[in-house]
CHARMM internal coordinates of N, CA and C (Angstrom, degrees):
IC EDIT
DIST 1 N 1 CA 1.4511
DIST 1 CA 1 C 1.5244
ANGL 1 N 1 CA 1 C 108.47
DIST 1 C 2 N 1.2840
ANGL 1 CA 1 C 2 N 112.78
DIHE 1 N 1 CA 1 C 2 N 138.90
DIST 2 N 2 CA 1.3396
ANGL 1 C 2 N 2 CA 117.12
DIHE 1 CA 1 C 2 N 2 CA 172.50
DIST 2 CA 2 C 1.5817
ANGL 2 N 2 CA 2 C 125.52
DIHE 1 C 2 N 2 CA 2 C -59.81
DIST 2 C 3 N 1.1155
ANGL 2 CA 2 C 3 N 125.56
DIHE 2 N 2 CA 2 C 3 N 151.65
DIST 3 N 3 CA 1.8712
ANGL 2 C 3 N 3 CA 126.63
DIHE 2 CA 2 C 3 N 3 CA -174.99
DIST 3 CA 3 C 1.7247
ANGL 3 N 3 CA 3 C 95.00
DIHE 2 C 3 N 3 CA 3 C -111.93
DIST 3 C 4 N 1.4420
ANGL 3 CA 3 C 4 N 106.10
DIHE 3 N 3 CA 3 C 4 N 96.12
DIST 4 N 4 CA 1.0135
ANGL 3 C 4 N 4 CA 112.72
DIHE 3 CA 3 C 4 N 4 CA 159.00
DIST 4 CA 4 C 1.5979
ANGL 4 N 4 CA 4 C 129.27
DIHE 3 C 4 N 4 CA 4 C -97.04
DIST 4 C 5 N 1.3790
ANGL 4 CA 4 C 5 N 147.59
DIHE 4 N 4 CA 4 C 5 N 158.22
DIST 5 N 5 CA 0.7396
ANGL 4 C 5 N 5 CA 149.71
DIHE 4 CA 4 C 5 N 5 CA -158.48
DIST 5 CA 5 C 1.8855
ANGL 5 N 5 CA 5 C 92.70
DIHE 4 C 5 N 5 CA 5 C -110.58
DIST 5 C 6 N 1.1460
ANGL 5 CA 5 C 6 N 137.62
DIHE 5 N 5 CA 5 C 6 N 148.92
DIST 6 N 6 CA 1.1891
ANGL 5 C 6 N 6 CA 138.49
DIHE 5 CA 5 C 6 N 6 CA 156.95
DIST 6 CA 6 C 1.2789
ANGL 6 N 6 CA 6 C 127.01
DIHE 5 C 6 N 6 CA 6 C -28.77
DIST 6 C 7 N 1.7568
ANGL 6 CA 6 C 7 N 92.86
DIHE 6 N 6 CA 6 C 7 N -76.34
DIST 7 N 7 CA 1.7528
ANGL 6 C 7 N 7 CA 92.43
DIHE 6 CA 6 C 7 N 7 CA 168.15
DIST 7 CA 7 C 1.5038
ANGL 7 N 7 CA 7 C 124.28
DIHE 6 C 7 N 7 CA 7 C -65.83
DIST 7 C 8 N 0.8485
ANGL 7 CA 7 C 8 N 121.65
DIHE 7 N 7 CA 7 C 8 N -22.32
DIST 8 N 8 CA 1.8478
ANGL 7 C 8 N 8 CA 123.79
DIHE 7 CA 7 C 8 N 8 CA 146.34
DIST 8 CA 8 C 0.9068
ANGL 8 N 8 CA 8 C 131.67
DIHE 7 C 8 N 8 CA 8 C -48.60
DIST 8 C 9 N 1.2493
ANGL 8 CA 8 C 9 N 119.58
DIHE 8 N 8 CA 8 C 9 N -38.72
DIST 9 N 9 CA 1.6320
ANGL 8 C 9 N 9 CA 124.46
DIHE 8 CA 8 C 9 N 9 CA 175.63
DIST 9 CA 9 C 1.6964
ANGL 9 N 9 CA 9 C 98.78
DIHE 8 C 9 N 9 CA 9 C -82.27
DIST 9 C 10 N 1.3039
ANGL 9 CA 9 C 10 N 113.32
DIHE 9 N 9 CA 9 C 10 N -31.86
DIST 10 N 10 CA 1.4859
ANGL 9 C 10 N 10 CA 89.59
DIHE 9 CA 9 C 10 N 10 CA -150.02
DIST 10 CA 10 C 2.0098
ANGL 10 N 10 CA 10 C 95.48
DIHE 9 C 10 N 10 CA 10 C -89.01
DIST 10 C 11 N 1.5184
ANGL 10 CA 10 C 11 N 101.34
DIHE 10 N 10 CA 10 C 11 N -16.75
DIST 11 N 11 CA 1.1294
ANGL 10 C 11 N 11 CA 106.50
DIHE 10 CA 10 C 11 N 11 CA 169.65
DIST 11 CA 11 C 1.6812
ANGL 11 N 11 CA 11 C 119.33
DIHE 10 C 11 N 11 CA 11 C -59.00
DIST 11 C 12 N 1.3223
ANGL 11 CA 11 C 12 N 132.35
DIHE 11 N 11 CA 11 C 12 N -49.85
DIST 12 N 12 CA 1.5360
ANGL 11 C 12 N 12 CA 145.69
DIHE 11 CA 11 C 12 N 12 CA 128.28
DIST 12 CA 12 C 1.5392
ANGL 12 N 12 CA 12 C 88.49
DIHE 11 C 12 N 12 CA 12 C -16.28
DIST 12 C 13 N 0.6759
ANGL 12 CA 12 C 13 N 117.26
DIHE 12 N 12 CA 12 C 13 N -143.78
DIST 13 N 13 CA 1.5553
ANGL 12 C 13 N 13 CA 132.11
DIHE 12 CA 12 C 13 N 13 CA -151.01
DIST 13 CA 13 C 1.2135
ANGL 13 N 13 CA 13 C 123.59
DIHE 12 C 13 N 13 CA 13 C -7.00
DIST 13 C 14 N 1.8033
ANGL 13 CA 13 C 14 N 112.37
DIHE 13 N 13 CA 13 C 14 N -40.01
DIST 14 N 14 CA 1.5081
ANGL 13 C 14 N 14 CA 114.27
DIHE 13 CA 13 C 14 N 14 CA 169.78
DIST 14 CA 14 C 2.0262
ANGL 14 N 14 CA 14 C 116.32
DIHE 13 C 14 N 14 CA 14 C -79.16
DIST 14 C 15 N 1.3655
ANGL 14 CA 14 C 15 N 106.88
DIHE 14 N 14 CA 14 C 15 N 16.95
DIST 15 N 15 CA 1.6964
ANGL 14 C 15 N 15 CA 125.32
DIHE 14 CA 14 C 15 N 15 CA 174.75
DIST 15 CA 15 C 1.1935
ANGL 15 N 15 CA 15 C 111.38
DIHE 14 C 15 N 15 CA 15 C -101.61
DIST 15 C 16 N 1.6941
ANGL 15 CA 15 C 16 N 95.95
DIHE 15 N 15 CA 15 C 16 N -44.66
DIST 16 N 16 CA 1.8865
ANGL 15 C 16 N 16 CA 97.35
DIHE 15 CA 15 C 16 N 16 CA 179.64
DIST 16 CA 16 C 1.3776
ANGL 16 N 16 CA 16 C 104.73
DIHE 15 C 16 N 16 CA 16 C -86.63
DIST 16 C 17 N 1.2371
ANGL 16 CA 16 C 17 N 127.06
DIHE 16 N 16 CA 16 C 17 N -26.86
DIST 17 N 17 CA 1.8573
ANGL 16 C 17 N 17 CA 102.81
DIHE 16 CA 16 C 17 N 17 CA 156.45
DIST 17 CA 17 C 1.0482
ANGL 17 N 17 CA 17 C 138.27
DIHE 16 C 17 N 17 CA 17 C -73.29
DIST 17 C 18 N 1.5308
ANGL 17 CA 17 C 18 N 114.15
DIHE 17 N 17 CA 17 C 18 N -17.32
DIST 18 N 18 CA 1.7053
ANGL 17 C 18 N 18 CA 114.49
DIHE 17 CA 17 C 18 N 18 CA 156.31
DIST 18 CA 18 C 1.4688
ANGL 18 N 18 CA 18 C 123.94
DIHE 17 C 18 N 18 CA 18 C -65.72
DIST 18 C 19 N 1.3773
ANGL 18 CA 18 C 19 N 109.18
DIHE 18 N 18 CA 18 C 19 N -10.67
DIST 19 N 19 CA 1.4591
ANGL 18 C 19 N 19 CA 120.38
DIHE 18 CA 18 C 19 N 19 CA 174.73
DIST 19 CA 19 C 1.5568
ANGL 19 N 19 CA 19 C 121.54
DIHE 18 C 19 N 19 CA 19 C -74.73
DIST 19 C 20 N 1.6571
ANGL 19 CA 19 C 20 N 99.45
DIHE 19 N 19 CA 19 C 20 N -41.51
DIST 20 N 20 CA 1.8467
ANGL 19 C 20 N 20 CA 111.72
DIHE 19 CA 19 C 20 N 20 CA 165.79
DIST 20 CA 20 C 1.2555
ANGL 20 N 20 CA 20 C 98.51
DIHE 19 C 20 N 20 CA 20 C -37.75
DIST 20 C 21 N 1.5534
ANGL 20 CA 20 C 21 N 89.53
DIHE 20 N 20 CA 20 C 21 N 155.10
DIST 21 N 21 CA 1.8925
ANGL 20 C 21 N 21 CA 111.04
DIHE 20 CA 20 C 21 N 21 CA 163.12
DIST 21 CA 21 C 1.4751
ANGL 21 N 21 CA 21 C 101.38
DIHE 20 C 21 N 21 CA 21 C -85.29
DIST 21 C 22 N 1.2106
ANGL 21 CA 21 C 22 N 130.39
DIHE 21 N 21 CA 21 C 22 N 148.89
DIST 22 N 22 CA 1.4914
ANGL 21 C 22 N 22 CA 148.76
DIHE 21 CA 21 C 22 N 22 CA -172.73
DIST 22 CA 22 C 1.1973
ANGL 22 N 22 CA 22 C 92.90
DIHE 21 C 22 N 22 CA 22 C -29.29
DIST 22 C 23 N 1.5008
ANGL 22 CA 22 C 23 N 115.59
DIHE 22 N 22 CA 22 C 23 N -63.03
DIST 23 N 23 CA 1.6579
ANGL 22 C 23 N 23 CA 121.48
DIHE 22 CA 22 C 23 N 23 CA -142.60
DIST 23 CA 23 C 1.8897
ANGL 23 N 23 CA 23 C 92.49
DIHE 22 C 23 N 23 CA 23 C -66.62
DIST 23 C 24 N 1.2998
ANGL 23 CA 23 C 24 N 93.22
DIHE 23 N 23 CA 23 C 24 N -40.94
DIST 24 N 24 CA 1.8749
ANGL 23 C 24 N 24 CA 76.55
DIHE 23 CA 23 C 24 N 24 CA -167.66
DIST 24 CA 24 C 1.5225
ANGL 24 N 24 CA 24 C 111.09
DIHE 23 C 24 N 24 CA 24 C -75.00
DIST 24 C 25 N 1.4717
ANGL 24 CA 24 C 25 N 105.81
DIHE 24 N 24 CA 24 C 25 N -32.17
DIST 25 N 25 CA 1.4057
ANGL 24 C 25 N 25 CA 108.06
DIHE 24 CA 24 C 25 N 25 CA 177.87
DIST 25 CA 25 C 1.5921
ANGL 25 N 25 CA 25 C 133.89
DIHE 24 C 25 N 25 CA 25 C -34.46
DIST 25 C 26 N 2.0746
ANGL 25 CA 25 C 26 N 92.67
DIHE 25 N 25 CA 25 C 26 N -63.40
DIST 26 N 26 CA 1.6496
ANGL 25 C 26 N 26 CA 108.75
DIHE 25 CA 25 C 26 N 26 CA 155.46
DIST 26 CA 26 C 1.5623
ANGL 26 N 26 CA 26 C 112.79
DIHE 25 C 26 N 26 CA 26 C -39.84
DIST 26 C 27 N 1.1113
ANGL 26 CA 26 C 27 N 128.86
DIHE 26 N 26 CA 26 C 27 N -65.06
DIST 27 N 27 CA 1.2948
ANGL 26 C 27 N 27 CA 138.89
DIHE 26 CA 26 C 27 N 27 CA -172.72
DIST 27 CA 27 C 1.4520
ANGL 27 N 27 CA 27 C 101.70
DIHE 26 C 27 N 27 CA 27 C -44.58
DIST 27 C 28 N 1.2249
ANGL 27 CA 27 C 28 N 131.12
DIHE 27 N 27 CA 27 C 28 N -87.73
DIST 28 N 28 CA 1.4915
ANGL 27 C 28 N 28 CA 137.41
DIHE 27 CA 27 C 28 N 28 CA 178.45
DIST 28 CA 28 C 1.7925
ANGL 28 N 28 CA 28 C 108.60
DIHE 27 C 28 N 28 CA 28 C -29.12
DIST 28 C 29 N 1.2253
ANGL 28 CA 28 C 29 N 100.33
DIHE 28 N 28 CA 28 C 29 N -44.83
DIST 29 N 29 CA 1.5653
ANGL 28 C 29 N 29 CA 87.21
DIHE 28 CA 28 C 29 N 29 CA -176.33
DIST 29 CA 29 C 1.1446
ANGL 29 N 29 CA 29 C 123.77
DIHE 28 C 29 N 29 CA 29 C -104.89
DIST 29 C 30 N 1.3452
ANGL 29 CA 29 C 30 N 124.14
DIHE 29 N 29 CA 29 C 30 N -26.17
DIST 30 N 30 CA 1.6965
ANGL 29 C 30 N 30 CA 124.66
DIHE 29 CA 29 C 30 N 30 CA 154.73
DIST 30 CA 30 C 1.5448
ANGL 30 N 30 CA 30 C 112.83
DIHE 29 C 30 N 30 CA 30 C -42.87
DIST 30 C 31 N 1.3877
ANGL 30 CA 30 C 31 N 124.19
DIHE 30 N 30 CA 30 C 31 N -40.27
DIST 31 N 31 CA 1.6763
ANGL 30 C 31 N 31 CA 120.94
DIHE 30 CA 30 C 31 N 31 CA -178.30
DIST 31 CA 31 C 1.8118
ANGL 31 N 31 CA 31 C 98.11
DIHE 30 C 31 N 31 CA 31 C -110.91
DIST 31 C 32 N 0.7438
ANGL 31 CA 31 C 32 N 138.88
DIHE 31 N 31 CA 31 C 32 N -42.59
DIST 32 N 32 CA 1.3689
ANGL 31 C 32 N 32 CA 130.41
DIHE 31 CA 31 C 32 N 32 CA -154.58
DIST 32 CA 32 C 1.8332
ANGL 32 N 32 CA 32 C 93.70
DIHE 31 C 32 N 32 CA 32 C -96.23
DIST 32 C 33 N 1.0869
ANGL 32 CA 32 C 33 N 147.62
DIHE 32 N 32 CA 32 C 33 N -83.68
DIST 33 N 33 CA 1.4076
ANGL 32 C 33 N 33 CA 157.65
DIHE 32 CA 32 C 33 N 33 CA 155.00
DIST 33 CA 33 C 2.0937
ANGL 33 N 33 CA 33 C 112.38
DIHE 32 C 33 N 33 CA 33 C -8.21
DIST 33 C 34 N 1.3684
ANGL 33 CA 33 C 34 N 70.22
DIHE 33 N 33 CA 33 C 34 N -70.93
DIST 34 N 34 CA 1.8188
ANGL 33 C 34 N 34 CA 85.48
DIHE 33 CA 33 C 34 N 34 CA -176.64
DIST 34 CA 34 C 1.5575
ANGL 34 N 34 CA 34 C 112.21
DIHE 33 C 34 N 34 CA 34 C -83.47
DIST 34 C 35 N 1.5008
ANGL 34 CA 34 C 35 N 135.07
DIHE 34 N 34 CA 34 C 35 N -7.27
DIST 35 N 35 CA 1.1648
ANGL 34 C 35 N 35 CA 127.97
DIHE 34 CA 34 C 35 N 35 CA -171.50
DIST 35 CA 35 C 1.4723
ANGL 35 N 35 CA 35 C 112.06
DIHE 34 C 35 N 35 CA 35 C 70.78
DIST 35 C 36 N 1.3583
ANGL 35 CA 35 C 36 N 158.99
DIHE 35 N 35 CA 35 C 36 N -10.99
DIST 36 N 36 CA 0.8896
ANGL 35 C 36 N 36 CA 150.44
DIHE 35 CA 35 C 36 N 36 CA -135.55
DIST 36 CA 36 C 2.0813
ANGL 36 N 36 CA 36 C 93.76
DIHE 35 C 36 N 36 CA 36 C -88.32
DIST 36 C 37 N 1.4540
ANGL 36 CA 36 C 37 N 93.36
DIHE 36 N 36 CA 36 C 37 N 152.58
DIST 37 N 37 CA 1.7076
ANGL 36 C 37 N 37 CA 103.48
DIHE 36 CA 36 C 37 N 37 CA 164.16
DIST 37 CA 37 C 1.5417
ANGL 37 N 37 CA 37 C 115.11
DIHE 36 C 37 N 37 CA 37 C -63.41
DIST 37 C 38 N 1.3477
ANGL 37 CA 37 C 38 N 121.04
DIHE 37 N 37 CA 37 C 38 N 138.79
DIST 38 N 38 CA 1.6375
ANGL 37 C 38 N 38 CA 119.52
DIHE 37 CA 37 C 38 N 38 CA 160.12
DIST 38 CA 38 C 1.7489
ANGL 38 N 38 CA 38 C 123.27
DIHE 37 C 38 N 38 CA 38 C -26.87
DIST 38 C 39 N 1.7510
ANGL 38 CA 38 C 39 N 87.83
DIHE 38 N 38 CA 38 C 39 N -40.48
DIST 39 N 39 CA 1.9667
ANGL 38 C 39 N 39 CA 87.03
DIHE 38 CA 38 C 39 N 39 CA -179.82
DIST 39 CA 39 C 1.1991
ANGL 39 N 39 CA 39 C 93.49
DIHE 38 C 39 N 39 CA 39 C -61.51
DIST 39 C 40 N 1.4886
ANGL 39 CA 39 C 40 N 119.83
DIHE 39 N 39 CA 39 C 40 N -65.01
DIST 40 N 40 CA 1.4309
ANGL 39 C 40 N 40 CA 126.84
DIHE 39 CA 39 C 40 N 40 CA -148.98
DIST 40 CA 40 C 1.4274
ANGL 40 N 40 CA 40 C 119.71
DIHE 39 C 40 N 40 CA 40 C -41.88
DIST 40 C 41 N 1.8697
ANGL 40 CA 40 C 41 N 115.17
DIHE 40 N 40 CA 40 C 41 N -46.34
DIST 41 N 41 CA 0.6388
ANGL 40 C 41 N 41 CA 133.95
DIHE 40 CA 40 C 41 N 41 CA 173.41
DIST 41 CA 41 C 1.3222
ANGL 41 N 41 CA 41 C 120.04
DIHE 40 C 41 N 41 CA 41 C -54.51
DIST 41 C 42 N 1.6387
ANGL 41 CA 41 C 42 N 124.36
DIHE 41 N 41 CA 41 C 42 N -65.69
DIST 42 N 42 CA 1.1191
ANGL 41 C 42 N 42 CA 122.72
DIHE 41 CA 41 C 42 N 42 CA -178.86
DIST 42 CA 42 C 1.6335
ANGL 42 N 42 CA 42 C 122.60
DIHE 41 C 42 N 42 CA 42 C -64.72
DIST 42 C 43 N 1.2506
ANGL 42 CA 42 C 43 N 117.00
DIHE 42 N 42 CA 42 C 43 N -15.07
DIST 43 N 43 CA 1.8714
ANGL 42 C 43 N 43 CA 123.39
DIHE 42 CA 42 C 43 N 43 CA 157.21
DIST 43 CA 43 C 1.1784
ANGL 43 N 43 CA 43 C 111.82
DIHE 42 C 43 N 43 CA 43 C -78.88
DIST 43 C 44 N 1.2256
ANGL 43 CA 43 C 44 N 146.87
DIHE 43 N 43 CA 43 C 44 N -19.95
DIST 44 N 44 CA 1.2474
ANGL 43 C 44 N 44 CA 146.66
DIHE 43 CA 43 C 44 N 44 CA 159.81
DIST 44 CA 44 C 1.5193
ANGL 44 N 44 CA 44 C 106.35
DIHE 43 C 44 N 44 CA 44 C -56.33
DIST 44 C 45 N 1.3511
ANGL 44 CA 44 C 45 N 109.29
DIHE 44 N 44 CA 44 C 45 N -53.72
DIST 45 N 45 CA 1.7917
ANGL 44 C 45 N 45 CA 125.27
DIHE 44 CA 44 C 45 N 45 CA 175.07
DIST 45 CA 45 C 1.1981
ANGL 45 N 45 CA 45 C 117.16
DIHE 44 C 45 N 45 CA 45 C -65.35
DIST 45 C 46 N 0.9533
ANGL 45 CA 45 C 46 N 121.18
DIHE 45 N 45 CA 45 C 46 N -20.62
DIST 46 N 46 CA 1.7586
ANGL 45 C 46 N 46 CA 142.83
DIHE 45 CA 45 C 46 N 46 CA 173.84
DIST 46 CA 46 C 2.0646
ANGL 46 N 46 CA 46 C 93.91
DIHE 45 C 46 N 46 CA 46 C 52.73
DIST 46 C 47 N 1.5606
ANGL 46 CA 46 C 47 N 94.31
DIHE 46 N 46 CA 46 C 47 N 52.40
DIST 47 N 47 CA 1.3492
ANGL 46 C 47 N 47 CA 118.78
DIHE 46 CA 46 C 47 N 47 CA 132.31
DIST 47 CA 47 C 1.3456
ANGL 47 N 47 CA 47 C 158.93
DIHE 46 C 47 N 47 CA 47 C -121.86
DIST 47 C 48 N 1.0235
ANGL 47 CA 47 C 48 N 134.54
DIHE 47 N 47 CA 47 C 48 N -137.52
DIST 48 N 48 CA 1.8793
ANGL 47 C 48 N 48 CA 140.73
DIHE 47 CA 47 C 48 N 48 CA -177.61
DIST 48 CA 48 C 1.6006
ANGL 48 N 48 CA 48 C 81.07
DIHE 47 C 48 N 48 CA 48 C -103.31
DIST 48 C 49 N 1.6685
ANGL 48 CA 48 C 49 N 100.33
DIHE 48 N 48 CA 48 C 49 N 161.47
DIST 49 N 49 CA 1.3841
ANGL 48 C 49 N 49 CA 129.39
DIHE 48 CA 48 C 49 N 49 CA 148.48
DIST 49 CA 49 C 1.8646
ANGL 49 N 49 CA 49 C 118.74
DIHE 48 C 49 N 49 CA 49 C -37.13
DIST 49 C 50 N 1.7908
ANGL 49 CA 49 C 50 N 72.70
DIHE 49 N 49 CA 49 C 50 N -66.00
DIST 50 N 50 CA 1.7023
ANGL 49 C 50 N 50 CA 79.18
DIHE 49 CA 49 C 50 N 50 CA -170.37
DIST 50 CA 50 C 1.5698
ANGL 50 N 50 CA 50 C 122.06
DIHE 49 C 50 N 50 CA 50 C -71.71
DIST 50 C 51 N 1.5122
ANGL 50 CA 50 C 51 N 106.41
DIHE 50 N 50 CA 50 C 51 N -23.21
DIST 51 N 51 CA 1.5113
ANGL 50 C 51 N 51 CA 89.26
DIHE 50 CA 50 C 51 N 51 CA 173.30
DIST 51 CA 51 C 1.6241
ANGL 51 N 51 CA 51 C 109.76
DIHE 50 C 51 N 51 CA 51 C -75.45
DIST 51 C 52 N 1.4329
ANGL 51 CA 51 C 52 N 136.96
DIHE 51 N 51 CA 51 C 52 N -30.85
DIST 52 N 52 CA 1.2684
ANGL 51 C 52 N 52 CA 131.89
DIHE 51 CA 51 C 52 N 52 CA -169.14
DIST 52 CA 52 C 1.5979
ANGL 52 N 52 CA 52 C 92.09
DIHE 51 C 52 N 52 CA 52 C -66.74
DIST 52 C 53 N 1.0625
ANGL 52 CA 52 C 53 N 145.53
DIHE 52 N 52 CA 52 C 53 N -50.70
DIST 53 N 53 CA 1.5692
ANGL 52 C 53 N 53 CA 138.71
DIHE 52 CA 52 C 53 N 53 CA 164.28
DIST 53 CA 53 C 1.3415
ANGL 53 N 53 CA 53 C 117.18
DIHE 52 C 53 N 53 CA 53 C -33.52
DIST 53 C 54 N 1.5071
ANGL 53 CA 53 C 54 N 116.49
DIHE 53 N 53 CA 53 C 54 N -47.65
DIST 54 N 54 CA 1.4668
ANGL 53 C 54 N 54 CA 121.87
DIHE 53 CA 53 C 54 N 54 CA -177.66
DIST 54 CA 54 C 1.7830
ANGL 54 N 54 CA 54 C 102.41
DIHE 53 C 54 N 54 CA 54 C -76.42
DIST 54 C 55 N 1.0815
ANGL 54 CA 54 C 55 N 110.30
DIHE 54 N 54 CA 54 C 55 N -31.61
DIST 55 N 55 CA 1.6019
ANGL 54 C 55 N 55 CA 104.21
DIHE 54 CA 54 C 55 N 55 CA -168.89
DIST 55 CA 55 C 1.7739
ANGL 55 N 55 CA 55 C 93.59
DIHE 54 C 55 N 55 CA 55 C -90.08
DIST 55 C 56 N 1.3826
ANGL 55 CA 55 C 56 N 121.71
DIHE 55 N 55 CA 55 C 56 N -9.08
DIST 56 N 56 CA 1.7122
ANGL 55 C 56 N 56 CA 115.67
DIHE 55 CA 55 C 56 N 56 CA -178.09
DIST 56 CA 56 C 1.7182
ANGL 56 N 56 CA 56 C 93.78
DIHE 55 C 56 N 56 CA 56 C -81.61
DIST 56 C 57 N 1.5124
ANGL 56 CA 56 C 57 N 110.25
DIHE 56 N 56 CA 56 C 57 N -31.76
DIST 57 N 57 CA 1.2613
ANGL 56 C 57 N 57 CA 84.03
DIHE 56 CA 56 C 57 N 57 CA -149.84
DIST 57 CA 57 C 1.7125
ANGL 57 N 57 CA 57 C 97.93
DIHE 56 C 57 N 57 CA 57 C -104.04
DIST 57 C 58 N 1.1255
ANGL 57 CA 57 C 58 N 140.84
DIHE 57 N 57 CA 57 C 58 N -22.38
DIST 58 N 58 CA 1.6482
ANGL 57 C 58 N 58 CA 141.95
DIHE 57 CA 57 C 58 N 58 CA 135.80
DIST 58 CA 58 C 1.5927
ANGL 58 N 58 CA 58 C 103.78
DIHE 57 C 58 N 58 CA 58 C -37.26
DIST 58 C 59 N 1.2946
ANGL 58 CA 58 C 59 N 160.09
DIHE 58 N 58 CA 58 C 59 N -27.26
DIST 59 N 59 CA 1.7413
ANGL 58 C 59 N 59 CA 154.52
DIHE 58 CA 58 C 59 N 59 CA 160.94
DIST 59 CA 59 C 1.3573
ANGL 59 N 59 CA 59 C 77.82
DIHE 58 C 59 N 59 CA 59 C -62.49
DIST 59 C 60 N 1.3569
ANGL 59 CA 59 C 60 N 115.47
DIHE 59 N 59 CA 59 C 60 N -88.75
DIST 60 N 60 CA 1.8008
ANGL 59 C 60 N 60 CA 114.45
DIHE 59 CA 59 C 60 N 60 CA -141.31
DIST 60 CA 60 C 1.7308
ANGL 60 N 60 CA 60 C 97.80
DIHE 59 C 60 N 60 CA 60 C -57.87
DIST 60 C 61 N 1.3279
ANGL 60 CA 60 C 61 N 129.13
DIHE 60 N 60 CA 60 C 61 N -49.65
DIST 61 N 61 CA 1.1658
ANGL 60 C 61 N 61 CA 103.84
DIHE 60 CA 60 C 61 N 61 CA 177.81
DIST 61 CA 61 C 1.9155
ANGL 61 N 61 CA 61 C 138.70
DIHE 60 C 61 N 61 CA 61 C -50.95
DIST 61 C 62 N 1.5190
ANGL 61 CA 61 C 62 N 95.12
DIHE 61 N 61 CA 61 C 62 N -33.28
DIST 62 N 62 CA 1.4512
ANGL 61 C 62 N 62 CA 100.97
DIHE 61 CA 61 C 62 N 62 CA 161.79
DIST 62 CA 62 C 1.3072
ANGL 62 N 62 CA 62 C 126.83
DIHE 61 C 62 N 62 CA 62 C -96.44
DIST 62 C 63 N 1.6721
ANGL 62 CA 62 C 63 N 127.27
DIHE 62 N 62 CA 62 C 63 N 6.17
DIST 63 N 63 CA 1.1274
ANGL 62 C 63 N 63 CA 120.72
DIHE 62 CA 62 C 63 N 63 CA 126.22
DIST 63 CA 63 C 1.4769
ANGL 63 N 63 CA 63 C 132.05
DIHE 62 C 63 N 63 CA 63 C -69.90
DIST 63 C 64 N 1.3121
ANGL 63 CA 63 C 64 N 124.76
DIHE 63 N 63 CA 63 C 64 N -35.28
DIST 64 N 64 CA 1.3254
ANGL 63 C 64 N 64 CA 112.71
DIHE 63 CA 63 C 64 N 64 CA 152.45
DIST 64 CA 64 C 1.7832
ANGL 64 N 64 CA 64 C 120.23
DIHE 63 C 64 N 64 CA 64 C -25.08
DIST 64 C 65 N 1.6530
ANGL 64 CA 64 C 65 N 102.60
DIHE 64 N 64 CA 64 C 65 N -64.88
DIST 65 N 65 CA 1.4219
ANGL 64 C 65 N 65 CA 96.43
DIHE 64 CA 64 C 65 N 65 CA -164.77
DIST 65 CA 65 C 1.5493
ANGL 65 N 65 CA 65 C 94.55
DIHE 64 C 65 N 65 CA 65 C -73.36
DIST 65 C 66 N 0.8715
ANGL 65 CA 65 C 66 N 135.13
DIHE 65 N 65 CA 65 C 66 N -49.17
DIST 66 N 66 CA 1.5778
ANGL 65 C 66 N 66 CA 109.44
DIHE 65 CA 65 C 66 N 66 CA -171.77
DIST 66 CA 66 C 1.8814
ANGL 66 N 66 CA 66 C 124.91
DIHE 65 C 66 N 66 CA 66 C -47.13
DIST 66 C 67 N 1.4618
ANGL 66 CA 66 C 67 N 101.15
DIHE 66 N 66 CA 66 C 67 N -36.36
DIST 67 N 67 CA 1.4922
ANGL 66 C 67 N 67 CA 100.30
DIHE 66 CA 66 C 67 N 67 CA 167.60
DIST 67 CA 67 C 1.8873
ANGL 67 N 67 CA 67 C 113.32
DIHE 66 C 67 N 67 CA 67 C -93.68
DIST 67 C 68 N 0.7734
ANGL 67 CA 67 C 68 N 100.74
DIHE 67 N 67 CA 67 C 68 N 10.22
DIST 68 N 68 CA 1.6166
ANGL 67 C 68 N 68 CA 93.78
DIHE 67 CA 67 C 68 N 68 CA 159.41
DIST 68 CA 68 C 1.8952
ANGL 68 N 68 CA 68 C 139.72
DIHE 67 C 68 N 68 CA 68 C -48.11
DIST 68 C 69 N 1.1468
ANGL 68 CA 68 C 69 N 81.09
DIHE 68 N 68 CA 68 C 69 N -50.67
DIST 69 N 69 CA 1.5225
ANGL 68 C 69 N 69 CA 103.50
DIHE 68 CA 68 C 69 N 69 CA 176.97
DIST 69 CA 69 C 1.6990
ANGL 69 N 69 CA 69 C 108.76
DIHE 68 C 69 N 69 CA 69 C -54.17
DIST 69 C 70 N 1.1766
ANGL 69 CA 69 C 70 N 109.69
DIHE 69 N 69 CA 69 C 70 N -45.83
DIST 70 N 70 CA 1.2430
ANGL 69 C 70 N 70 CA 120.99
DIHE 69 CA 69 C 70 N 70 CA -157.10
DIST 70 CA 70 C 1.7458
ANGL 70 N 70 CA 70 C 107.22
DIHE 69 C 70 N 70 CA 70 C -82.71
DIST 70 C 71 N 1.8023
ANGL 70 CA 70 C 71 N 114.24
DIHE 70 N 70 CA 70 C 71 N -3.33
DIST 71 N 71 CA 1.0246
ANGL 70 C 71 N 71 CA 122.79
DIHE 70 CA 70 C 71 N 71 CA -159.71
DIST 71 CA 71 C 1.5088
ANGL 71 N 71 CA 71 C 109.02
DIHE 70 C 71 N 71 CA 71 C -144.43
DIST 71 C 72 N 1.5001
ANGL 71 CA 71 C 72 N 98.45
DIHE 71 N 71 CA 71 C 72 N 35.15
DIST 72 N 72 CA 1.8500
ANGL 71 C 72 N 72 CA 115.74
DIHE 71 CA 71 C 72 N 72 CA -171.78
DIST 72 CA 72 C 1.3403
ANGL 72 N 72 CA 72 C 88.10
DIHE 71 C 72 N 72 CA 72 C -126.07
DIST 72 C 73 N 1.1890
ANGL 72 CA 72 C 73 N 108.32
DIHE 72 N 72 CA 72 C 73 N 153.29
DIST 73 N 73 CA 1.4402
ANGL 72 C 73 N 73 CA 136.88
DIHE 72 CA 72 C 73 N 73 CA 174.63
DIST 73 CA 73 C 1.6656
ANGL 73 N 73 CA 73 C 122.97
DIHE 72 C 73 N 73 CA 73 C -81.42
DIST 73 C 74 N 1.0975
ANGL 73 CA 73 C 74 N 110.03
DIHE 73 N 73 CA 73 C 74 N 94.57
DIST 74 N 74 CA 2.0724
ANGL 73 C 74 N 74 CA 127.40
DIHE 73 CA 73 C 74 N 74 CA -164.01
DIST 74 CA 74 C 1.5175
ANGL 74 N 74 CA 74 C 88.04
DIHE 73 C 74 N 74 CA 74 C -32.62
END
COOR INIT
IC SEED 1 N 1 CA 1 C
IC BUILD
């Protein structure tokens, strides 16, 4: 596992979410960042349930791969 420092990591992480496309971005951080409920979230988005689910879970998956690297074993 990699030895990251906090502000390193958290610096990483706030790069690979500027990297998302909008839609997943909002998604990741309206519920995951901000705490907000799925409703909340998706009326804020002035969408459905299910797409804010589909757009949470396409963000976190391609935030996954963007922080991957950083969390593999040299």
């Amino acid at each position: 596992m990699s030895c990251l420092s906090p502000a390193s990591s958290s610096r990483d992480v706030d790069a690979a979410l500027a990297r998302l496309p909008i839609d997943y971005r909002e998604a990741v951080v309206l519920r995951d960042i901000e705490g907000l409920s799925t409703a909340d979230a998706a009326g804020l988005l002035d969408i459905g349930e299910c797409a804010l689910k589909s757009r949470l879970h396409r963000g976190r998956m391609a935030l996954r791969r963007e922080l991957d690297a950083f969390f593999t074993q040299d």
